[in-house]
C-alpha distance (Angstrom), angle and dihedral (degrees) to the residues before:
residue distance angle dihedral
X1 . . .
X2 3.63 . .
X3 3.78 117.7 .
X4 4.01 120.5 -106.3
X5 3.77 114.1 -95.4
X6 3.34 99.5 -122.5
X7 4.19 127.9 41.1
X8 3.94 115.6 -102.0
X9 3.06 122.6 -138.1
X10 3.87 105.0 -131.2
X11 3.93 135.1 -168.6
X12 3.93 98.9 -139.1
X13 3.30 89.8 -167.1
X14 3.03 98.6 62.6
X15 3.78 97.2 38.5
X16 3.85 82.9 45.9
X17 3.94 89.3 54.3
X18 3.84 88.5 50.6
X19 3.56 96.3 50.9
X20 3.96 87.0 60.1
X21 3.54 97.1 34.8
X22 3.77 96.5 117.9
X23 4.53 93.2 164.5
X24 3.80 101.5 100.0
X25 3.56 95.0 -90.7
X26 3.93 118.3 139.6
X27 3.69 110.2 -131.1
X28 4.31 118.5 -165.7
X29 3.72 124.9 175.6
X30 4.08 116.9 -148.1
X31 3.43 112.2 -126.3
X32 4.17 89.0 -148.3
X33 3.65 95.7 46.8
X34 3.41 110.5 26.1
X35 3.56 86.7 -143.2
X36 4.16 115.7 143.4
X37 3.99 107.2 -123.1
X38 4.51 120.6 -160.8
X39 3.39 118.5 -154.0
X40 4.15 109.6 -173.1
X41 3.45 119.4 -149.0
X42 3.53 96.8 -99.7
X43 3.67 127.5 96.6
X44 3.63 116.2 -149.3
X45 4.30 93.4 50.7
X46 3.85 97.4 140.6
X47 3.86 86.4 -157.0
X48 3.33 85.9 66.2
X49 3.71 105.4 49.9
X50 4.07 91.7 95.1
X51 3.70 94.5 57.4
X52 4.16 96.0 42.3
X53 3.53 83.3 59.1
X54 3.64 106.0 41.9
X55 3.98 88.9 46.7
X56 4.13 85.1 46.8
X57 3.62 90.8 50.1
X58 3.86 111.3 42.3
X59 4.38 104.8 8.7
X60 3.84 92.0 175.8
X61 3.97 91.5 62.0
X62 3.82 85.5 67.4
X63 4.05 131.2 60.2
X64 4.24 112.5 -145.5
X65 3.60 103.8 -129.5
X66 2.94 112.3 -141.2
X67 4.40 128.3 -158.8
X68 3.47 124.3 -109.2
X69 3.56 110.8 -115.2
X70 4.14 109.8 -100.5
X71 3.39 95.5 -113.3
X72 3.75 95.3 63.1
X73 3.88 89.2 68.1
X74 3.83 86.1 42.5
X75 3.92 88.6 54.0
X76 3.62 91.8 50.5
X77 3.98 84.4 51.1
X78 3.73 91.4 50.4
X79 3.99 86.8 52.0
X80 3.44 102.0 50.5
X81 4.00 89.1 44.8
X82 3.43 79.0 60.1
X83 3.22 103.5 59.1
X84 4.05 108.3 36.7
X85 3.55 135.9 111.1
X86 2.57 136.9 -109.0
X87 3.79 108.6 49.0
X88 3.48 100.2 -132.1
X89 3.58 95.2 54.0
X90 4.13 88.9 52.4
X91 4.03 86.1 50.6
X92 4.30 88.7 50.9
X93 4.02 89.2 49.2
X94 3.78 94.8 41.8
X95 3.63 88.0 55.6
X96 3.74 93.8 34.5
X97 4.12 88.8 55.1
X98 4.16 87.8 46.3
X99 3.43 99.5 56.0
X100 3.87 138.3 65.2
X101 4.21 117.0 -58.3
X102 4.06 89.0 14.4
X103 4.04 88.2 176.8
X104 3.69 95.2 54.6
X105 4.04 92.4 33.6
X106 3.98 91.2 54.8
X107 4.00 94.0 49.3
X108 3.74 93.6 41.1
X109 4.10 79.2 58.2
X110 2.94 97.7 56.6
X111 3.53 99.1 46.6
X112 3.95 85.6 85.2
X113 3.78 91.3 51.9
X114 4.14 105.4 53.2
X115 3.91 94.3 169.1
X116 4.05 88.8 48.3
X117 4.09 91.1 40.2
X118 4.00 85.8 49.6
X119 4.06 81.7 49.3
X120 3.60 91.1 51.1
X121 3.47 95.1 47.9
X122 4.05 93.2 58.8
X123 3.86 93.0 47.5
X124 4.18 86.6 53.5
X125 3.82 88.9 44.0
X126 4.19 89.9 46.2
X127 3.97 85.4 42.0
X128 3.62 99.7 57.5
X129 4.15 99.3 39.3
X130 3.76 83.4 51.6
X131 3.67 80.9 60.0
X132 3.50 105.0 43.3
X133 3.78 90.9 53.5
X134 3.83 82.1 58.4
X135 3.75 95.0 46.4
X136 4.02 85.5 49.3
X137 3.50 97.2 47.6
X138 4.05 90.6 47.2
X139 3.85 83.4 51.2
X140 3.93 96.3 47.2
X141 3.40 90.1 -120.1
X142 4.14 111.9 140.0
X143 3.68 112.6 -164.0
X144 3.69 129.6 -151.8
X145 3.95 103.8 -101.9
């Protein structure tokens, strides 16, 4: 697809949040705006109303969002297991990610380790804007840098 003329200016945080967003919630980005728009699963929302109608009236304004599949996050997990000292901590997440609940295994980790956790929580943030600039690019969408 060919890029947008003009820069957006893009929230990647909430792009990034929408990317992950894996609770039936239909994400859209507006290719005037920029801006990130939710729409729950539930018809009726009168916040929503706007939106319905804008995505009912002119679809090729607005970019489906699609979520990264789960194990993307999970392979950014297995990564920064990988990668952390000390060892014994990188055994505990291994086996954390291996076994059953591996999301909720690998933060409850980490809980014991805060500068490690606050580690982990920059490589997931890195991850996922390094994929949003992919999903943008795929979309034609160029962002303001």
């Amino acid at each position: 697809m060919e890029p947008s003329a003009k820069p957006l200016k893009i929230d990647f945080d909430m792009l990034q949040l929408a990317l992950s967003d894996h609770s039936g919630v239909e994400w859209f980005l507006d290719r005037e705006s920029g801006e990130c728009l939710s729409l729950s699963p539930y018809e009726g929302v009168e916040e929503e109303a706007e939106i319905r109608v804008a995505l009912e009236q002119r679809p090729d304004r607005f970019a489906f969002i699609v979520p990264l599949p789960s194990f993307y996050e999970k392979n950014l997990m297995a990564e920064f297991a990988d990668d952390i000292k000390p060892d014994e901590l990188n055994a505990h997440l291994a086996r954390a990610l291996s076994g059953r609940h591996p999301f909720r295994a690998f933060k409850d980790v980490l809980l014991d380790y805060p500068e490690q956790r606050e580690a982990w929580f920059q490589a997931r943030d890195q991850g996922l804007r390094r994929a949003a600039l992919e999903w943008l690019e795929e979309n034609g969408i160029q962002p303001e840098l």
